[in-house]
Backbone as CSV, one residue per row, in Angstrom:
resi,resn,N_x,N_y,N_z,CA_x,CA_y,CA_z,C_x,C_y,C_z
1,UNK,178.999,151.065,156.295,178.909,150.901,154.851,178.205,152.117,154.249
2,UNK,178.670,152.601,153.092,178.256,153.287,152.691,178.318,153.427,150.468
3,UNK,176.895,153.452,150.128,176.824,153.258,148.742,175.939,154.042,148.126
4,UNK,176.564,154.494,146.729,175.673,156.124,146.343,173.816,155.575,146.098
5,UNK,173.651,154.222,145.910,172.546,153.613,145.298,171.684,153.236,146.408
6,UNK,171.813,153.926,147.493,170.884,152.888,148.699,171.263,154.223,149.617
7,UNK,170.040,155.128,149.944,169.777,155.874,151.283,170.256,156.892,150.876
8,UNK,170.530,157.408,149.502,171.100,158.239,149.216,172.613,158.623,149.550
9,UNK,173.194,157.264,149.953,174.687,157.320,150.265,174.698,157.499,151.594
10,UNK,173.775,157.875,152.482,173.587,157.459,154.131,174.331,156.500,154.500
11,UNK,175.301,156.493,155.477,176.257,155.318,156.078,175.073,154.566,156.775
12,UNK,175.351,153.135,156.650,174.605,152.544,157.595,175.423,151.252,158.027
13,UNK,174.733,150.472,159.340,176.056,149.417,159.625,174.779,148.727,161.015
14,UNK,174.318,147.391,160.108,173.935,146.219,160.543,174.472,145.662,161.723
15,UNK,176.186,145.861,162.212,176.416,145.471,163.306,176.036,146.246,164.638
16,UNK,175.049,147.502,164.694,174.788,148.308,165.364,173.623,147.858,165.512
17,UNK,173.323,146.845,165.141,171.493,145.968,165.008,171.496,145.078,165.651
18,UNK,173.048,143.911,166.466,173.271,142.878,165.883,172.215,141.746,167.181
19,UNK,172.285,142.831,168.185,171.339,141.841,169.426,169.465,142.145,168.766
20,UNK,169.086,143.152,167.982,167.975,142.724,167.451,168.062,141.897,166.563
21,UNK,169.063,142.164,165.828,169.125,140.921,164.854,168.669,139.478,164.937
22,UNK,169.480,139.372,166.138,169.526,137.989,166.605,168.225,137.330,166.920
23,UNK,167.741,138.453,167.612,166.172,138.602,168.248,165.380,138.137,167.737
24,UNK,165.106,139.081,166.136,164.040,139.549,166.026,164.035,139.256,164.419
25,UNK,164.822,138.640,163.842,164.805,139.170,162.317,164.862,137.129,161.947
26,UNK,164.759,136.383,162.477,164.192,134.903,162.158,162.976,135.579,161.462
27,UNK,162.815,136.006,160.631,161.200,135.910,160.119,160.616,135.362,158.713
28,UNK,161.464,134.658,158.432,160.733,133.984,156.887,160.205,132.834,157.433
29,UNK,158.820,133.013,156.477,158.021,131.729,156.943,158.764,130.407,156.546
30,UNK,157.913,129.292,157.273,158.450,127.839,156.979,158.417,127.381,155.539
31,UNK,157.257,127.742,154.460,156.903,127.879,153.043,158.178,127.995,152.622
32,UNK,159.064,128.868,153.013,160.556,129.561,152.341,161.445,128.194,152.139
33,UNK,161.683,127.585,153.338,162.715,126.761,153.485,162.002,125.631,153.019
34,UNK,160.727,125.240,152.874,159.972,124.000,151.918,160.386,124.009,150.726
35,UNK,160.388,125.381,150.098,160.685,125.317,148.646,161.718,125.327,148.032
36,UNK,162.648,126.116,148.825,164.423,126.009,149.010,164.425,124.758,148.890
37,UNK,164.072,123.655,150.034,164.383,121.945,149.730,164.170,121.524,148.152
38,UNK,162.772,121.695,147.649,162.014,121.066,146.888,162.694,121.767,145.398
39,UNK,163.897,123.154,145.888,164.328,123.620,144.479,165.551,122.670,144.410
40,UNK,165.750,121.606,145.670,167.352,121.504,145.444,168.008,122.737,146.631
41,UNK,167.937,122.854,147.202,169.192,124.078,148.226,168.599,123.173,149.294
42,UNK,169.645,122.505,150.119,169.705,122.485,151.369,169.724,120.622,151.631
43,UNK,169.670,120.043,150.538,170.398,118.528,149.906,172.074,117.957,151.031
44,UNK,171.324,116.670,151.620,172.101,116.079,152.580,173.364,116.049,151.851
45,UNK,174.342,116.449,152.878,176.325,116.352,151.941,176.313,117.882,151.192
46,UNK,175.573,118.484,150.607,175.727,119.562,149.806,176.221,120.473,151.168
47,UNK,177.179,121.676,149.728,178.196,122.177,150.741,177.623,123.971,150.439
48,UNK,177.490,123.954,151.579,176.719,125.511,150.832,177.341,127.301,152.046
49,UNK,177.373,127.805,150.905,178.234,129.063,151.593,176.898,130.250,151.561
50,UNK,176.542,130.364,152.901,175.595,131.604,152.643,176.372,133.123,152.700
51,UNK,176.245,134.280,152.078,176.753,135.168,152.047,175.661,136.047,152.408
52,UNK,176.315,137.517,152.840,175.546,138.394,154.081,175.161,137.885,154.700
53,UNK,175.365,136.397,155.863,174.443,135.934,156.231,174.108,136.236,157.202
54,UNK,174.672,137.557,158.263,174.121,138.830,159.557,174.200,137.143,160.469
55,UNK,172.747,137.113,161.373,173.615,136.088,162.423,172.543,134.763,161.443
56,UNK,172.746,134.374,160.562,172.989,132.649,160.653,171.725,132.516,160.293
57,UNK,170.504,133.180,159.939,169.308,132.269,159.696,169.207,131.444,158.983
58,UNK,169.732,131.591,157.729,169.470,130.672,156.885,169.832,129.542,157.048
59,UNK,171.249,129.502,157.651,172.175,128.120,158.036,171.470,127.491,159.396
60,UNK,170.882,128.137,160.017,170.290,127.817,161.060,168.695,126.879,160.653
61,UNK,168.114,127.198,160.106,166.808,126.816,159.497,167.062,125.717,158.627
62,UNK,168.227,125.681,157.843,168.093,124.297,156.984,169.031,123.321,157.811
63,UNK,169.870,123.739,158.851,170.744,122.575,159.236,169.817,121.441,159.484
64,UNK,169.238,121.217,159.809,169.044,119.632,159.869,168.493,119.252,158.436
65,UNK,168.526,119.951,156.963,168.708,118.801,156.211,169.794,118.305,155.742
66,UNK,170.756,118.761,156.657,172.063,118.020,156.317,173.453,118.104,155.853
67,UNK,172.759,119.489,154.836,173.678,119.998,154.419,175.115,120.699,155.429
68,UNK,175.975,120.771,154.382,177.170,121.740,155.198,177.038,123.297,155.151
69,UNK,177.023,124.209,155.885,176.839,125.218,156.069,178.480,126.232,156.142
70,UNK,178.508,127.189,155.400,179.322,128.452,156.033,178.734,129.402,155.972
71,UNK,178.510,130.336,157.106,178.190,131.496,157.190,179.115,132.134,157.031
72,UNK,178.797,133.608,155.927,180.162,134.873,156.310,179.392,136.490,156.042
73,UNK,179.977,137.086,156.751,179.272,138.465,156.510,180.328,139.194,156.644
74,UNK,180.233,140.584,156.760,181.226,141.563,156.458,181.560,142.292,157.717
75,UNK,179.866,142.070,158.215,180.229,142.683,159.909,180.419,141.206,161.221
76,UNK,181.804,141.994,161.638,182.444,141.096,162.945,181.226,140.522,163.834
77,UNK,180.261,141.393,163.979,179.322,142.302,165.690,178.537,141.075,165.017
78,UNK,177.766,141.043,163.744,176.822,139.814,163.021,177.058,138.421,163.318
79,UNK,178.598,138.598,162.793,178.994,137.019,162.918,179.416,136.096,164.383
80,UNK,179.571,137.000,165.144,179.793,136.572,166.239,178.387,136.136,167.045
81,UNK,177.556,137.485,166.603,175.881,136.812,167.332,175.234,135.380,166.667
82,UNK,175.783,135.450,165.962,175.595,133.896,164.156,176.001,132.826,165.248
83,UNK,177.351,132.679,165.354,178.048,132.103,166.555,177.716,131.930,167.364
84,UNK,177.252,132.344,168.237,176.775,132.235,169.612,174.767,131.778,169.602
85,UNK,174.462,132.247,168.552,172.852,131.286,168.313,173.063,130.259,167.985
86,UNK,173.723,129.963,167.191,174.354,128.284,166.985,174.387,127.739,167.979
87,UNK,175.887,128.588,168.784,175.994,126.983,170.011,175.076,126.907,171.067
88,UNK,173.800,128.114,171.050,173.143,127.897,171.931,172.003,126.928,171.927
89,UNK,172.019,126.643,169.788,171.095,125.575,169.657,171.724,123.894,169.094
90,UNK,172.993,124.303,169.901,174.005,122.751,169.609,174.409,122.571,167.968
91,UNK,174.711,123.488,166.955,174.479,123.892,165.668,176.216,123.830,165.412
92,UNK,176.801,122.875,166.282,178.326,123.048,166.087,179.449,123.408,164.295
93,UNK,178.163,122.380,163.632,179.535,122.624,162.866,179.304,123.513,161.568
94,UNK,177.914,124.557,162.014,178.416,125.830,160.961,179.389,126.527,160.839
95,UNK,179.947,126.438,159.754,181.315,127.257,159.839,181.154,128.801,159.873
96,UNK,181.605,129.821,160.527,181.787,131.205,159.928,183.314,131.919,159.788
97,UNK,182.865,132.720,159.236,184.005,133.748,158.194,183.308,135.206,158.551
98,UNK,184.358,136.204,158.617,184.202,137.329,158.646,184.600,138.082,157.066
99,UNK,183.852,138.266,156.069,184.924,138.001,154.547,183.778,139.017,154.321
100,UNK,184.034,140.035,152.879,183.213,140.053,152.352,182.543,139.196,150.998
101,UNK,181.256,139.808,150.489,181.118,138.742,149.274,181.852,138.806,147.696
102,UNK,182.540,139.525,147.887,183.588,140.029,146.725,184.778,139.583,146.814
103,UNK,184.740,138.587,148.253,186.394,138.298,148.736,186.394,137.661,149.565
104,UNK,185.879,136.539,149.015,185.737,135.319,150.637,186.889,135.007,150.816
105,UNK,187.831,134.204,149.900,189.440,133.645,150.379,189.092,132.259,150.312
106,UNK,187.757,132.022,149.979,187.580,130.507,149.718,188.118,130.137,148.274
107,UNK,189.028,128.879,148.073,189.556,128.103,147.026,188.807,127.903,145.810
108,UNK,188.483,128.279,144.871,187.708,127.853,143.843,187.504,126.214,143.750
109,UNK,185.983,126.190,143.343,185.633,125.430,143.202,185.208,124.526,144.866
110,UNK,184.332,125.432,145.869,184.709,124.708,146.972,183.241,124.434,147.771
111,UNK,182.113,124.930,146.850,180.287,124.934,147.373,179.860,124.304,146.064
112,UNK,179.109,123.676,146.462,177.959,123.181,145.691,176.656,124.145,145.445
113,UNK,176.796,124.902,146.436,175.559,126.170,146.657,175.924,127.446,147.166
114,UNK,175.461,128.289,147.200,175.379,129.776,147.236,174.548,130.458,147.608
115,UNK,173.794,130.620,148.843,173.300,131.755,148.939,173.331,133.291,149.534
116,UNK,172.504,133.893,149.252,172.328,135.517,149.557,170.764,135.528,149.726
117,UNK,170.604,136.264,151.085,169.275,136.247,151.375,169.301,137.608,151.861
118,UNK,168.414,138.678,151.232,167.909,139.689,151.566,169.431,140.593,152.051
119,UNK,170.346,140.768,150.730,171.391,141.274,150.911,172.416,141.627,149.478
120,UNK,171.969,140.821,148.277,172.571,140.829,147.245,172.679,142.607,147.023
121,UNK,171.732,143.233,147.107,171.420,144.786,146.986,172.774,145.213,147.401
122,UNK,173.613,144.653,148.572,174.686,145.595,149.241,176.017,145.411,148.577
123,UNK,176.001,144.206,147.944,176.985,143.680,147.184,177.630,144.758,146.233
124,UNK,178.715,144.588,145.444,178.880,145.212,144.410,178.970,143.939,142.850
125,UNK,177.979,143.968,142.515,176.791,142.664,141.981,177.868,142.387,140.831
126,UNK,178.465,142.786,139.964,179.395,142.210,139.111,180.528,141.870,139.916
127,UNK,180.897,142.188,140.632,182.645,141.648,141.336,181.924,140.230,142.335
128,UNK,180.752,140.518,143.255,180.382,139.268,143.427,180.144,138.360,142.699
129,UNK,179.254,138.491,141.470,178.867,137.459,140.573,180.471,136.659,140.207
130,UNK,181.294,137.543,140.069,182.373,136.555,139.867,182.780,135.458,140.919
131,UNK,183.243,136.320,141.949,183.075,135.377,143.005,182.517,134.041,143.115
132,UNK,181.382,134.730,143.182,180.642,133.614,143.845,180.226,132.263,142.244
133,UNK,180.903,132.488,141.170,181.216,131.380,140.223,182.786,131.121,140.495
134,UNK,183.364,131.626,141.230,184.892,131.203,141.131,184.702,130.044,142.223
135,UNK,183.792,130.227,143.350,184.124,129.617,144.526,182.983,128.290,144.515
136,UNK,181.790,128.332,143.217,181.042,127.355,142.741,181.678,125.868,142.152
137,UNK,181.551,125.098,142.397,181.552,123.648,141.399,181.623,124.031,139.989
138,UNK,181.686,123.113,139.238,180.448,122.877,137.816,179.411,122.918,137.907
139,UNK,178.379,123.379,137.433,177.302,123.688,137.374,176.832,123.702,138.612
140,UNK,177.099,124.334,140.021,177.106,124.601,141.043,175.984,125.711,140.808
141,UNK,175.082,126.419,141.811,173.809,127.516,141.784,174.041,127.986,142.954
142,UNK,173.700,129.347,142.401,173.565,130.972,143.412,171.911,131.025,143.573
143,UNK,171.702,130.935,144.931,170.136,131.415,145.426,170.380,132.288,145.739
144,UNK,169.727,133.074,144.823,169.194,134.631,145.742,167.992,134.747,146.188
145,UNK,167.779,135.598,147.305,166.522,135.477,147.592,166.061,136.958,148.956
146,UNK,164.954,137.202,148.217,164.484,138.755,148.845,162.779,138.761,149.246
147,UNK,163.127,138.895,150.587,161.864,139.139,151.284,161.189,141.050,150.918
148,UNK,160.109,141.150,150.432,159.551,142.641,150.966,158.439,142.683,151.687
149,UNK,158.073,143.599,152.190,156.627,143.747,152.507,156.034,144.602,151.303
150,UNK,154.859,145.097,151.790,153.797,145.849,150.718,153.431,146.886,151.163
151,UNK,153.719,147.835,151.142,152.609,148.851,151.533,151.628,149.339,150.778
152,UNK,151.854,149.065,149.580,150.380,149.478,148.685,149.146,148.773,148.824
153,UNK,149.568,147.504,149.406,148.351,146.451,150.254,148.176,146.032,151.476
154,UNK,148.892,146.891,152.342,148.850,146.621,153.956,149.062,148.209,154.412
155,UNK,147.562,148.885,154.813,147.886,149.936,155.503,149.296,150.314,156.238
156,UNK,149.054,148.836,157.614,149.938,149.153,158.676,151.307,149.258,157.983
157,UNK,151.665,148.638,157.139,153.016,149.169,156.674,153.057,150.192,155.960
158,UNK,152.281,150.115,155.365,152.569,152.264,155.028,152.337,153.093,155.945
159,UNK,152.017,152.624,157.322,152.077,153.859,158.463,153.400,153.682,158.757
160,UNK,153.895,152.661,158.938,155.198,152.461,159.092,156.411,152.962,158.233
161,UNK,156.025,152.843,157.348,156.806,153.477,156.312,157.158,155.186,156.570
162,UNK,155.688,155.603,156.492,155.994,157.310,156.894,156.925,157.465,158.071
163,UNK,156.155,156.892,158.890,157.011,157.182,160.372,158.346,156.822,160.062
164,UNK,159.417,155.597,159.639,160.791,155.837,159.447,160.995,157.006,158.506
165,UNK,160.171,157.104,157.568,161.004,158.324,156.792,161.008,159.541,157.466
166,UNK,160.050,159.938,158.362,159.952,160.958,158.904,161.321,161.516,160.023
167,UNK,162.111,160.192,160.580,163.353,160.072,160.786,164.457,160.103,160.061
168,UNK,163.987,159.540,159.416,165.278,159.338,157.764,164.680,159.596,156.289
169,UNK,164.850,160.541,156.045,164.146,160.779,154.863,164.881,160.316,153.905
170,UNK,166.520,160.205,153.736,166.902,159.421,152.882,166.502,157.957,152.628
171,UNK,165.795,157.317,153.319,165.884,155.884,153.423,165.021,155.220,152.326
172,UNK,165.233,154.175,151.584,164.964,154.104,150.131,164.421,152.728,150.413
173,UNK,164.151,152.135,150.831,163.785,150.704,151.497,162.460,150.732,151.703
174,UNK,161.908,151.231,150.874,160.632,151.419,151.340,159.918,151.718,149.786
175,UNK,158.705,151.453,149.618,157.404,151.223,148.475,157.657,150.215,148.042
176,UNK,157.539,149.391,148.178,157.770,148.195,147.146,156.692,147.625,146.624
177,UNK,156.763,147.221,145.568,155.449,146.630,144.353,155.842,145.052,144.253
178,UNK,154.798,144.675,143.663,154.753,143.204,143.207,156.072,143.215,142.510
179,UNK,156.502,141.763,142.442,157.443,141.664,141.873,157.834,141.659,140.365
180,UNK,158.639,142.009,139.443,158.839,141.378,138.510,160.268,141.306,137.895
181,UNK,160.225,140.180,137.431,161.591,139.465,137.145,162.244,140.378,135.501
182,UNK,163.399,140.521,135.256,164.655,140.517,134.288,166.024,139.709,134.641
183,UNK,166.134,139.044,133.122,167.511,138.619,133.750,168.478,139.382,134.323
184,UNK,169.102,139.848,135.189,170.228,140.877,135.391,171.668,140.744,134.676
185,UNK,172.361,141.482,134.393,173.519,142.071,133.900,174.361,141.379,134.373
186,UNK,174.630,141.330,135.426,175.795,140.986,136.422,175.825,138.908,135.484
187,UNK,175.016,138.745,135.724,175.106,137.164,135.539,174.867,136.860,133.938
188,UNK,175.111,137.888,133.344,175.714,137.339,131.580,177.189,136.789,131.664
189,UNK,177.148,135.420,131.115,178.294,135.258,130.876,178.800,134.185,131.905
190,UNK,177.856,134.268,133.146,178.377,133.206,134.161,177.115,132.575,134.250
191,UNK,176.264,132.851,134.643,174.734,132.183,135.049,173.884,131.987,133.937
192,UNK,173.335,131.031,133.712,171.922,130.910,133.288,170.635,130.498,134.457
193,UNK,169.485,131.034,134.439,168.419,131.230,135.019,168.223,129.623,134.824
194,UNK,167.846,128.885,136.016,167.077,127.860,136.831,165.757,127.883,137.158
195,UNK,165.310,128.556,138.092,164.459,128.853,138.587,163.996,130.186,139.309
196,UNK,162.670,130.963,139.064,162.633,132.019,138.936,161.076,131.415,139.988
197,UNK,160.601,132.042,141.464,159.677,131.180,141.844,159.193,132.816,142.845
198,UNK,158.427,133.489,142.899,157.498,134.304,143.179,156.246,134.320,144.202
199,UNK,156.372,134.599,145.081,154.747,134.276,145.756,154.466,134.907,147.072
200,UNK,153.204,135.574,147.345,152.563,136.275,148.732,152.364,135.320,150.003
201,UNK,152.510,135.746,150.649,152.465,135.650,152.463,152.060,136.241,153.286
202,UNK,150.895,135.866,154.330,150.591,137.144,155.163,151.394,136.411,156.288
203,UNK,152.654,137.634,157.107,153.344,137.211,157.943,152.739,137.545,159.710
204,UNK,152.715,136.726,160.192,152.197,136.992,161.717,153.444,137.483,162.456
205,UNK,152.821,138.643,163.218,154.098,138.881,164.146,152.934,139.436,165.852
206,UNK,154.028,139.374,166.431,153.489,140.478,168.151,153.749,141.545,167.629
207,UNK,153.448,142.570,168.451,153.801,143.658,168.471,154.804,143.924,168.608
208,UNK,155.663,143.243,169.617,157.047,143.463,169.920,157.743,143.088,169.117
209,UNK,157.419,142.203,168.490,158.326,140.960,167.498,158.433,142.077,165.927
210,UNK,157.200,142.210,165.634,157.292,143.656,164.805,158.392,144.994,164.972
211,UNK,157.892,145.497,166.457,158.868,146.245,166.167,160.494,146.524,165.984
212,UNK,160.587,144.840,166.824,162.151,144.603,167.248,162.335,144.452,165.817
213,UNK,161.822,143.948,164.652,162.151,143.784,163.567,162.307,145.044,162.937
214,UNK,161.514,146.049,162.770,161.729,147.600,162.341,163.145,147.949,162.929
215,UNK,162.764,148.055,164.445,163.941,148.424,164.971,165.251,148.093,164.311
216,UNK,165.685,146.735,163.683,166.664,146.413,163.362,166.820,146.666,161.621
217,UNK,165.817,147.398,161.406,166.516,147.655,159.853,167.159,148.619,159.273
218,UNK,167.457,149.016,158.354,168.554,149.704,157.865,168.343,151.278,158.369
219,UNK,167.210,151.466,157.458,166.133,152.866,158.260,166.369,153.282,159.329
220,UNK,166.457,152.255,160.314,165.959,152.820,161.813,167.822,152.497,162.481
221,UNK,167.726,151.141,162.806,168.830,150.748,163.905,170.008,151.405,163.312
222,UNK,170.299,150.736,162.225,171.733,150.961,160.914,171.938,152.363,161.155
223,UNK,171.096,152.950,161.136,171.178,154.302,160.845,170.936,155.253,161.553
224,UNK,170.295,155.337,162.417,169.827,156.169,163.990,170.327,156.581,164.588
225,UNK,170.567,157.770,165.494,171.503,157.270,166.218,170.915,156.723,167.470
226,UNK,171.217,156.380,168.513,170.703,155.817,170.027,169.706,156.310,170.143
227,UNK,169.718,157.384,170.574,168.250,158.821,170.779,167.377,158.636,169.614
228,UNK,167.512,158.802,168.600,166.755,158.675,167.399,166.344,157.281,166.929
229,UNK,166.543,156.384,167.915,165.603,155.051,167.873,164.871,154.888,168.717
230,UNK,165.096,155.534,170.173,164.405,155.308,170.989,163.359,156.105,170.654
231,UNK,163.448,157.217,170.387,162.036,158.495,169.591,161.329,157.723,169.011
232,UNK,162.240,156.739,167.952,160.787,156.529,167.221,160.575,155.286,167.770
233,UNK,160.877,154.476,168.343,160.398,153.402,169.087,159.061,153.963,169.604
234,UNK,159.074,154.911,170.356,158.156,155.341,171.558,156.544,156.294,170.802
235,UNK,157.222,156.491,169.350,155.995,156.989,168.366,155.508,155.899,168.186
236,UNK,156.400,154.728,167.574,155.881,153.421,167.036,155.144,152.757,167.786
237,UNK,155.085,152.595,169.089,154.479,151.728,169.871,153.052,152.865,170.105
238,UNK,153.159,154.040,170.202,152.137,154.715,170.507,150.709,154.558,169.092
239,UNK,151.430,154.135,167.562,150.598,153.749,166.497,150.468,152.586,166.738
240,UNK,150.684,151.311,167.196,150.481,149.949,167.132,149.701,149.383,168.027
241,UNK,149.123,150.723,169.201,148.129,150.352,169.847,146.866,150.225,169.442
242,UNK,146.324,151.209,168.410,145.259,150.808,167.754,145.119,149.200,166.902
243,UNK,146.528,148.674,166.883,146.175,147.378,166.364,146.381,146.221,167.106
244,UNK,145.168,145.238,166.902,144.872,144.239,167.595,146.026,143.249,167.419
245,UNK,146.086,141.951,168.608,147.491,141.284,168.415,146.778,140.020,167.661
246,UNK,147.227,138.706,167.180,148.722,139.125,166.576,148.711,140.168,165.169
247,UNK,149.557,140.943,164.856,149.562,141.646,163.036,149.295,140.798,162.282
248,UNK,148.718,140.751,160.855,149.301,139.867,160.088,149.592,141.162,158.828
249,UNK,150.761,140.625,158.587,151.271,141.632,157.533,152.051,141.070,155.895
250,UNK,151.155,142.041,154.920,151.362,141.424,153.952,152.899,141.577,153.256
251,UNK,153.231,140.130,152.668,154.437,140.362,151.827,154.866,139.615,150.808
252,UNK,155.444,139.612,149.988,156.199,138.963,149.108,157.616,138.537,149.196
253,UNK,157.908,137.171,148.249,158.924,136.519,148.973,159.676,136.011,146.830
254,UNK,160.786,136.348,146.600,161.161,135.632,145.618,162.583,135.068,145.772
255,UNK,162.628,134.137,145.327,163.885,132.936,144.935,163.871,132.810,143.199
256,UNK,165.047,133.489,143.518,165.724,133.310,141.444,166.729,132.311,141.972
257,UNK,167.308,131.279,141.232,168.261,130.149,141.302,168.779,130.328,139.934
258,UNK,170.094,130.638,140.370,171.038,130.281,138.662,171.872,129.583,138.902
259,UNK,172.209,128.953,137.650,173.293,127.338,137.441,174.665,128.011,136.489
260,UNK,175.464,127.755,137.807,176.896,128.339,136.693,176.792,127.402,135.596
261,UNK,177.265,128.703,134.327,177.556,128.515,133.293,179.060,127.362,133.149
């Protein structure tokens, strides 16, 4: 994949991630999927289509409240690891799709729910927004929802930060500030704003669990080549010895919910 707005147009490709993925990238706290319930997402019988969903977390984490699940992503290498964590946790009847989110091939009118987790960015946000109201109910809702970290309040991630750029200097995934909300563009005309819900987390990880997670992001795995992950693997672990186990690392977590118009 490749887009002028992200890495400076740097190709990058998530299915080159897809066994860390699998690994290593479960990392939203339990808080996430409490409040998802308590907004309404993840409601016994409700039929819900996650989009980008790489291998399956989301569908994986709420299946037992009941809901119906489809996973679909854009990369084959994702959806197949999605697949195979499922049946390894008896998770039979998530559905997946290899589609993108601009072009699922699903029937209008065919979810009750919608989400995008830590992926709407890759989209092309007006041709999805349609979408994903064509393939909504009546007053059917799109969760979006985006994990960051901080580096303006967690050293260790601004060491981290340098060190990928120092590999990839295009890589744009990086400074992030507190959050703050605007309605967006894309959803005039189809969405009105629901719920708009904001809030900090200090996330625990290992060391390993950390880095397998670096390892697999856009910065590093997506984009690296073989040699140029293992380099910085072998810098990275050489900075993470000064820190004691487990990390706890700071971040922010938001869920906007809109209700088709």
């Amino acid at each position: 994949m490749q887009l002028e707005h992200i890495d400076s147009g740097r190709a990058f490709d998530f299915g080159k991630t897809s066994q860390d993925y699998a690994q290593y990238r479960d990392i939203y706290p339990y808080s996430l999927y409490e409040k998802l319930i308590r907004f309404g997402i993840g409601a016994k019988g409700q039929e819900i289509l996650d989009l980008g969903s790489g291998t399956a977390v989301l569908p994986i984490n709420l299946y037992e409240t009941g809901a119906r699940f489809t996973a679909t992503d854009i990369s084959e290498n994702q959806v197949e690891y999605g697949k195979q964590l499922a049946l390894e946790k008896g998770l039979e009847s998530i559905r997946f799709r290899v589609c993108s989110a601009e072009d699922t091939g699903f029937a209008d009118g065919s979810f009750d729910a919608v989400t995008a987790v830590q992926c709407f960015q890759y989209f092309d946000a007006p041709k999805a927004a349609r979408e994903i109201a064509r393939v909504l109910k009546p007053w059917g809702v799109f969760c979006k929802i985006f994990m960051d970290w901080l580096p303006y309040e967690d050293e260790k991630i601004a060491e981290m930060e340098q060190l990928v750029l120092r590999y990839n200097p295009a890589w744009s995934g990086c400074g992030f500030e507190q959050f703050r909300y605007c309605y967006p563009d894309w959803a005039e005309g189809l969405f009105m704003i629901d719920t708009i819900h904001s809030y900090n987390a200090d996330l625990t990880f290992t060391k390993e669990a950390w880095l397998g997670r670096i390892r697999s992001c856009r910065g590093v795995g997506a984009s690296l080549s073989p040699e140029e992950v293992a380099a910085f693997e072998a810098d990275y672990r050489d900075i993470l010895k000064k820190y004691e186990e487990p990390l706890q690392l700071k971040h922010q977590i938001h869920i906007e919910i809109y209700r088709k118009l």
